[in-house]
C-alpha positions, -999 to +999 in steps of 0.1 A: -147+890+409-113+905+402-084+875+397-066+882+429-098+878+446-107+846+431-070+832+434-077+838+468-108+819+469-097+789+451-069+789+476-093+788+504-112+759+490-083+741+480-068+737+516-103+736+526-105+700+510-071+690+518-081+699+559-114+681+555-099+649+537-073+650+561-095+652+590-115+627+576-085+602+571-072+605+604-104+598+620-111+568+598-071+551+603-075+558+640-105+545+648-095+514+626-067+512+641-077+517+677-096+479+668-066+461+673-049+477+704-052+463+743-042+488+766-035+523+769-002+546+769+031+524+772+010+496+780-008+491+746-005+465+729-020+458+688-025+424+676-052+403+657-063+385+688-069+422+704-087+428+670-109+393+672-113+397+712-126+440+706-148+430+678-162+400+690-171+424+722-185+454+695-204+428+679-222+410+713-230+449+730-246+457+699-270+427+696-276+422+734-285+461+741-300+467+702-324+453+681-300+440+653-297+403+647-267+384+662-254+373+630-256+404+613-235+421+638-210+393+636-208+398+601-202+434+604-180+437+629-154+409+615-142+433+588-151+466+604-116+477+613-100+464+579-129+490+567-123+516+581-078+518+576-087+513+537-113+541+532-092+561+555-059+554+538-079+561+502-094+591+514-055+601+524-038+596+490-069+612+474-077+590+443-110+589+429-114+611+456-150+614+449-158+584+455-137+575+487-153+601+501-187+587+490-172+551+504-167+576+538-199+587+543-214+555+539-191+539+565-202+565+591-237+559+582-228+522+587-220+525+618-246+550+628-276+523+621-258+498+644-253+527+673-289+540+663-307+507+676-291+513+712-305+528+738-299+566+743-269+565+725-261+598+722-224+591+699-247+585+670-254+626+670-215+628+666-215+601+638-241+627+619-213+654+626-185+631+608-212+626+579-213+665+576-179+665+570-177+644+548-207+663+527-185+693+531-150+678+520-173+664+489-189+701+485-152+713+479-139+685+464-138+708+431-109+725+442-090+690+455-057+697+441-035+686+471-042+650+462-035+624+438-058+632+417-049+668+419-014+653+403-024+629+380-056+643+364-054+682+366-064+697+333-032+710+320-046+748+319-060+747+352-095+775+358 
């Protein structure tokens, strides 16, 4: 492959990453955030008593229509939110990137077992779609320069 071709190329994988981590992120801080709002539009509110009040909720629909035992869903849902806005911020800034995206994946497998033992829940298909993003953004995390591991540890004579 002739140099401009592969400049082009590790171009394309570069923003490649930064568009799946990014994706990734977003999804992650909003959905942890979305735990602690009320509302919608100018009426929404965020609070830790909307946070306590949603999970609580999360936690008592997924025990009464699963299979999953009450306290384990308690458990689980207590810290979810916290969760997910810290693997989402970490997949953001990009350090140890490899492994917050690892810490990714295994969140949205997390919550695909609980929404697996509902009935015909069909959201868990999309949950498999955020897993193969992850797998993706992992795939091309070679080229993660756009990060801050891209700042901190880049080889000094970059390939």
């Amino acid at each position: 492959m002739s140099d401009n071709n592969q400049e082009k190329s590790n171009f394309a994988l570069i923003f490649a990453n930064l568009l799946l981590r990014l994706w990734i992120a977003l999804r992650l801080i909003a959905a942890g955030v979305d735990k602690f709002r009320a509302g919608s539009g100018k009426d929404a509110t965020f609070s830790l008593q909307n946070y306590e009040t949603k999970m609580a909720n999360i936690a008592k629909l997924t025990y009464e229509k699963g299979f999953l035992p009450e306290k384990l869903c308690g458990l689980y849902a207590k810290p979810l939110g916290y969760i997910l806005i810290v693997v989402g911020v970490w997949v953001l800034l990009g350090l140890f990137t490899e492994l917050g995206l690892l810490a990714a994946g295994l969140t949205f497998l997390s919550l695909a077992i609980g929404l697996a033992t509902l009935p015909d829940d069909t959201e868990v298909v999309l949950i498999g779609v955020h897993i193969l993003i992850v797998a993706a953004a992992l795939v091309t995390n070679k080229a993660n320069k756009i990060s801050l591991d891209g700042l901190l540890f880049r080889k000094r004579n970059d390939d």
